[in-house]
C-alpha positions in Angstrom: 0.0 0.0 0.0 1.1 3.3 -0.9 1.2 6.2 1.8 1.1 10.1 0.9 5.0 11.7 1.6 6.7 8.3 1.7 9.0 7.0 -1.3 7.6 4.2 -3.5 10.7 2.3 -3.7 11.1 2.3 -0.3 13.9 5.4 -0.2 16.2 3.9 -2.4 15.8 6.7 -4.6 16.6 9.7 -2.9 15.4 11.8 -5.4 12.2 11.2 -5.7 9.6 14.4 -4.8 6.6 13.9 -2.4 4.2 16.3 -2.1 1.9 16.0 1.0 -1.1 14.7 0.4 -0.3 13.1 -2.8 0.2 9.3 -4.0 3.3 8.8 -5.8 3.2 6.4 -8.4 5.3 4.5 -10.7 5.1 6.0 -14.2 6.0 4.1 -17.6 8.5 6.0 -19.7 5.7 5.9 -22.4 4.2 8.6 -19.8 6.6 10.4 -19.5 6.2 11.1 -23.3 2.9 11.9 -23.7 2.3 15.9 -22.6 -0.7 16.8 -20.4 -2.7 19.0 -22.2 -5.4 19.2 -19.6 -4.3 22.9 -18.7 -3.6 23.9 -21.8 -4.3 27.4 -22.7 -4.9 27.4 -26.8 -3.0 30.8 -27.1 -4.8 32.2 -30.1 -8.7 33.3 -29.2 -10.4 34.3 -31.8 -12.7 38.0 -30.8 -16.7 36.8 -30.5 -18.5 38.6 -33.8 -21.0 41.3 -33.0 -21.9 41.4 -36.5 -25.7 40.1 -37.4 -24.5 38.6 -40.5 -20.8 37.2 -40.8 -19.9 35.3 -43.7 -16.8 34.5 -45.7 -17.6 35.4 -49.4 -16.2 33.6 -52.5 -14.2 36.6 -54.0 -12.4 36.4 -50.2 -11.1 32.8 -51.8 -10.5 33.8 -55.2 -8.4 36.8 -54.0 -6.8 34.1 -51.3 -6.0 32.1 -54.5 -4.6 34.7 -56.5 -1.4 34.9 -53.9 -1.3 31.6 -54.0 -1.1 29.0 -51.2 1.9 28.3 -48.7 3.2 25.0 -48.4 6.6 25.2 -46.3 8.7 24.4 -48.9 12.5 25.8 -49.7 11.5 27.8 -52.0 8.6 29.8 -50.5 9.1 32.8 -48.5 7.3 33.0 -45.6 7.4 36.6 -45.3 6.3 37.3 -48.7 3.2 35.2 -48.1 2.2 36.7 -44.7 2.4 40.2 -46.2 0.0 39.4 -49.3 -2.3 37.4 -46.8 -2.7 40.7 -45.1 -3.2 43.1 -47.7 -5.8 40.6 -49.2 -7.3 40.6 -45.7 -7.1 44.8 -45.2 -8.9 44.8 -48.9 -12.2 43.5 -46.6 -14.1 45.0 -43.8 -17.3 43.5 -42.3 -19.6 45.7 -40.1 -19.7 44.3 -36.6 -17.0 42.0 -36.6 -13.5 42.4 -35.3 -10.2 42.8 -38.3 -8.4 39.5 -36.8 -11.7 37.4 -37.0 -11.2 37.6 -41.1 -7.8 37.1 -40.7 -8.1 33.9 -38.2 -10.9 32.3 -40.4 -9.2 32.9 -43.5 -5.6 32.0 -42.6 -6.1 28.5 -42.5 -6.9 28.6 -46.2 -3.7 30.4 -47.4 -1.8 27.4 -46.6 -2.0 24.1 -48.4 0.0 20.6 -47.0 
């Protein structure tokens, strides 16, 4: 049986932690591998849309197309690609909703792979 603050191995390993109040227990390496994402704050939130009506229109897509999609590869500039996704994106402005909402939505489709 397993008691809170005492070692499981018995204190051969001196450098296990206890914490009080907790169980420790052996752990696979497998474990050890896999993160915890229970905790996980997503980073990017996208603004809530006040706008009645919000829709991404077709032309949005074609212009998205025009520039081309990004793929990662050697060749591609990064840069380059983040600066004509934006000044598609500044070409469009939507009553009620926030400028990074377009640019969150439509992101995703810029890039290709």
């Amino acid at each position: 049986m397993y008691r809170a603050n005492e070692p499981i191995d018995g204190g051969q390993n001196q450098n296990a932690a206890t914490v009080p109040g907790v169980v420790a227990r052996p752990r696979a390496i497998r474990d050890h591998l896999t993160p915890i994402l229970d905790d996980l704050n997503p980073g990017i939130v996208a603004p809530e849309i006040q706008a009645a009506h919000f829709e991404l229109k077709p032309v949005m897509f074609n212009m998205l197309n025009s520039i081309g999609q990004f793929g990662g590869s050697p060749h591609e500039d990064a840069r380059q690609h983040i600066h004509a996704f934006l000044e598609v994106c500044d070409s469009f402005r939507q009553q009620g909703a926030h400028e990074d909402v377009l640019k969150l939505k439509l992101f995703p489709y810029s890039l290709r792979d």
